[in-house]
ZALUMVEX-940323 format. One line per 3 residues: number of its first residue (from 1); for each residue x, y, z of N, C-alpha, C. Coordinates in Angstrom, 2 decimals. Example, Ala and Ser with C-alpha at 12.3 -4.5 7.8 and 13.67 -1.06 7.14 Angstrom:
1 = 13.19 -5.69 7.80 12.30 -4.50 7.80 13.20 -3.30 7.80  12.85 -2.25 7.08 13.67 -1.06 7.14 12.90 0.03 7.87
//
This chain:
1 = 7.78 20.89 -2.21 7.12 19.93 -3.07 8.09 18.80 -3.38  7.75 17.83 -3.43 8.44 16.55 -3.68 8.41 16.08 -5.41  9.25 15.43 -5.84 8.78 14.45 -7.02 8.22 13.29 -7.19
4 = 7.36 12.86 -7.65 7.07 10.86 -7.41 7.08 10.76 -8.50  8.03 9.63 -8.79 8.65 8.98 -10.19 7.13 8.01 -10.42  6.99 7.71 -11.41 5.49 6.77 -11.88 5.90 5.53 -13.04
7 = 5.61 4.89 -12.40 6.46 3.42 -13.44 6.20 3.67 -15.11  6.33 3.06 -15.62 5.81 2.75 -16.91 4.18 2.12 -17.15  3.89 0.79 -16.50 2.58 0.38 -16.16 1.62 1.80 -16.24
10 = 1.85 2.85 -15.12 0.84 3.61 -14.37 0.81 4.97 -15.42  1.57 5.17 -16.61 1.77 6.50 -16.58 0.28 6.94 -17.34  -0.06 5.72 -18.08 -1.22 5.69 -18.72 -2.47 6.49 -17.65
13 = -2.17 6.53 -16.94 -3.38 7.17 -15.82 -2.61 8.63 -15.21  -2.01 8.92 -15.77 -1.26 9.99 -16.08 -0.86 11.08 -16.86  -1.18 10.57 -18.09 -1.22 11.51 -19.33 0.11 10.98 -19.90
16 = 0.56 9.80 -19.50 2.01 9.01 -19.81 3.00 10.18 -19.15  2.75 11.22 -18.25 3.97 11.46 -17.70 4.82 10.65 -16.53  5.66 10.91 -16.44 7.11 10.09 -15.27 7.24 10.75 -14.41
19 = 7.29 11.98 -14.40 7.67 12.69 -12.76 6.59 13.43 -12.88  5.99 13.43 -11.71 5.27 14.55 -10.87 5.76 15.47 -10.04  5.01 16.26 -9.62 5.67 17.64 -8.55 4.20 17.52 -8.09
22 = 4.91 16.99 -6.90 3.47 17.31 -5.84 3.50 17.47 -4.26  2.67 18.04 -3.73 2.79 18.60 -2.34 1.97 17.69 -1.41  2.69 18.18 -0.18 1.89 17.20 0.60 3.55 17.11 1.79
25 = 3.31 17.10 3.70 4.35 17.00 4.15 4.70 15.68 4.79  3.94 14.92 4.00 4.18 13.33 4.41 3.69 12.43 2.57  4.51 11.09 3.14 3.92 10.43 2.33 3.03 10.55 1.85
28 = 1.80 10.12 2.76 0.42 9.73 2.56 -0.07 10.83 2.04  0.28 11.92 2.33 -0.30 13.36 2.05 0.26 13.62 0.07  1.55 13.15 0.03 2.04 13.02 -1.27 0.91 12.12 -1.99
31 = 0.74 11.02 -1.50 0.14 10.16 -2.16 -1.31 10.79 -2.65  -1.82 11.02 -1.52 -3.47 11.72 -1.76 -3.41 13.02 -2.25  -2.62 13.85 -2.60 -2.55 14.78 -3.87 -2.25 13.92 -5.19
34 = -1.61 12.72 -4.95 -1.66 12.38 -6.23 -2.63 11.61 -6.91  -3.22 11.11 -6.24 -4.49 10.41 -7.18 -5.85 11.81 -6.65  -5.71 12.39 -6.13 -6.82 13.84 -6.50 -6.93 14.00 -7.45
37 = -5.49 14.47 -8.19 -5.05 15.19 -9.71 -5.52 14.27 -10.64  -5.11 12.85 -10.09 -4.98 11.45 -11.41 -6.04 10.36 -10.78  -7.25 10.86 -10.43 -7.64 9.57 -9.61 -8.07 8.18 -10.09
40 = -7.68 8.21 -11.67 -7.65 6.92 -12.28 -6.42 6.09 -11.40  -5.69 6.92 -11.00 -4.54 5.82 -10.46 -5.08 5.07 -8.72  -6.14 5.90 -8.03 -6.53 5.47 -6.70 -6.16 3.91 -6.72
43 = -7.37 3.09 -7.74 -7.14 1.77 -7.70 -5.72 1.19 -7.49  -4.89 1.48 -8.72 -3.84 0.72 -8.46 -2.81 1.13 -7.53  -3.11 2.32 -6.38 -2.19 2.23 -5.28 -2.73 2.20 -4.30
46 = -4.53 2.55 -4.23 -5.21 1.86 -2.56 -5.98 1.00 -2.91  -6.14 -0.06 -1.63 -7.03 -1.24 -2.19 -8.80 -0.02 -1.67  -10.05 -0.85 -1.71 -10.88 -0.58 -1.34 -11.50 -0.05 -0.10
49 = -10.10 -0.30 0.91 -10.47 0.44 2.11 -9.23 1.79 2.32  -8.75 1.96 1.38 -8.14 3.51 1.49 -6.73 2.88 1.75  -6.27 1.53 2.45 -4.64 1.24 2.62 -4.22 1.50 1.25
52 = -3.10 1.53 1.60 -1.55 1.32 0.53 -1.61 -0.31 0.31  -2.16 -0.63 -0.69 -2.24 -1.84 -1.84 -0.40 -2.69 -1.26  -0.25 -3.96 -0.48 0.52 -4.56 -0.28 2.06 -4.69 -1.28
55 = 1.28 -4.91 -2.83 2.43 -5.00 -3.81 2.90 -3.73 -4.07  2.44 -2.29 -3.72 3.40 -0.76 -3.64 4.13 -0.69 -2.78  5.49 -0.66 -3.48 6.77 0.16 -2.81 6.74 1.12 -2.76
58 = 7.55 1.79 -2.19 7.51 3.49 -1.75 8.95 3.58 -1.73  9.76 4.80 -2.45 11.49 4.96 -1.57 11.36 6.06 -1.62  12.24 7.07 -1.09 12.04 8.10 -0.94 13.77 8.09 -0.84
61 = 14.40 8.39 -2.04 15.99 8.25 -2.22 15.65 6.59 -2.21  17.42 6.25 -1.59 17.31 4.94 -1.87 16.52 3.74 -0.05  15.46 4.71 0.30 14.94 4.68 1.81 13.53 4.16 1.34
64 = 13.46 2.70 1.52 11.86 2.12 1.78 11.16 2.78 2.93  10.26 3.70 2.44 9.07 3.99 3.75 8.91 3.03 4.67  8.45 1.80 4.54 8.38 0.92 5.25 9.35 0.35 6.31
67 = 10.96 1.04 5.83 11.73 0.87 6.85 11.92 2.29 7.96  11.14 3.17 7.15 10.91 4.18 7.68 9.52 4.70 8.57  8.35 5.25 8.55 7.75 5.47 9.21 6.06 5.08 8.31
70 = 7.06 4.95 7.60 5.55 3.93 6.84 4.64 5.68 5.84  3.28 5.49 5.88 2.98 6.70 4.73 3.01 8.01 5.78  3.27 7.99 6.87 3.80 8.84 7.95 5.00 10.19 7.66
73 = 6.05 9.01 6.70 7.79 9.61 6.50 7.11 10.70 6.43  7.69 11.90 6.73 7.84 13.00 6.31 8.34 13.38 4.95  8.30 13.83 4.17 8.91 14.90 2.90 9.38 15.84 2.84
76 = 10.49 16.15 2.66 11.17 17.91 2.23 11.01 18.05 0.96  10.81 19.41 0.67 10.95 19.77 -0.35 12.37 19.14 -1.55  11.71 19.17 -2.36 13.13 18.35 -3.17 13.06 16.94 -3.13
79 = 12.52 16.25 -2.19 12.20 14.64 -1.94 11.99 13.93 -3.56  12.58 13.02 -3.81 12.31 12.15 -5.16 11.70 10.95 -4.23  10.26 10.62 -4.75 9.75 9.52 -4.05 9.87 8.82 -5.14
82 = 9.88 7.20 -5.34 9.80 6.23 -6.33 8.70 5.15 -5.79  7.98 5.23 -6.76 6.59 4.45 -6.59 6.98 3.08 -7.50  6.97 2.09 -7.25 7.54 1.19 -7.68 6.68 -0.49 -7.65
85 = 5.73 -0.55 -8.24 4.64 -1.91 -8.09 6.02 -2.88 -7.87  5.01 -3.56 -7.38 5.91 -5.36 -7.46 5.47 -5.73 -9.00  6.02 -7.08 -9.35 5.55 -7.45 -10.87 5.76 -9.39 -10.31
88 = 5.28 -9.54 -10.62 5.03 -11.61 -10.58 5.15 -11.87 -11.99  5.83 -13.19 -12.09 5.86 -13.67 -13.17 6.20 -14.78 -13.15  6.00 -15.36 -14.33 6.46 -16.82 -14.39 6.35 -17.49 -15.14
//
């Protein structure tokens, strides 16, 4: 089982918790146990056709998925994923 850290923004769709423990032997598989459990969060990490929403980061340690195999990466047990929105401002 992996951990996925949950910003501050998101925890509200969470029960305000920060770490999760969740299974799954890939990203994507992490990901879709996690809005099962919380599926108030679906919106703010897939857009309407099921992708990974452009402004979500993903690390998995200090390793962007995206430089990696995308929601593909694999997971070991013990994995700390960090879910991490973009933020705009100005």
């Amino acid at each position: 089982m992996a951990t996925i850290r949950i910003p501050t923004p998101l925890r509200p769709y969470t029960n305000g918790q920060s770490d999760l423990t969740v299974s799954g032997e890939t990203v994507g598989q992490v990901l879709d146990s996690l809005v099962q459990q919380y599926p108030a969060l679906r919106p703010h990490i897939f857009n309407e056709n099921g992708e990974l929403r452009p402004f979500v980061n993903l690390f998995i340690g200090e390793e962007n998925i995206n430089d990696l195999q995308g929601t593909t990466t694999p997971v070991k047990d013990g994995d700390r994923i960090l879910l991490i929105p973009s933020i705009a401002g100005g």
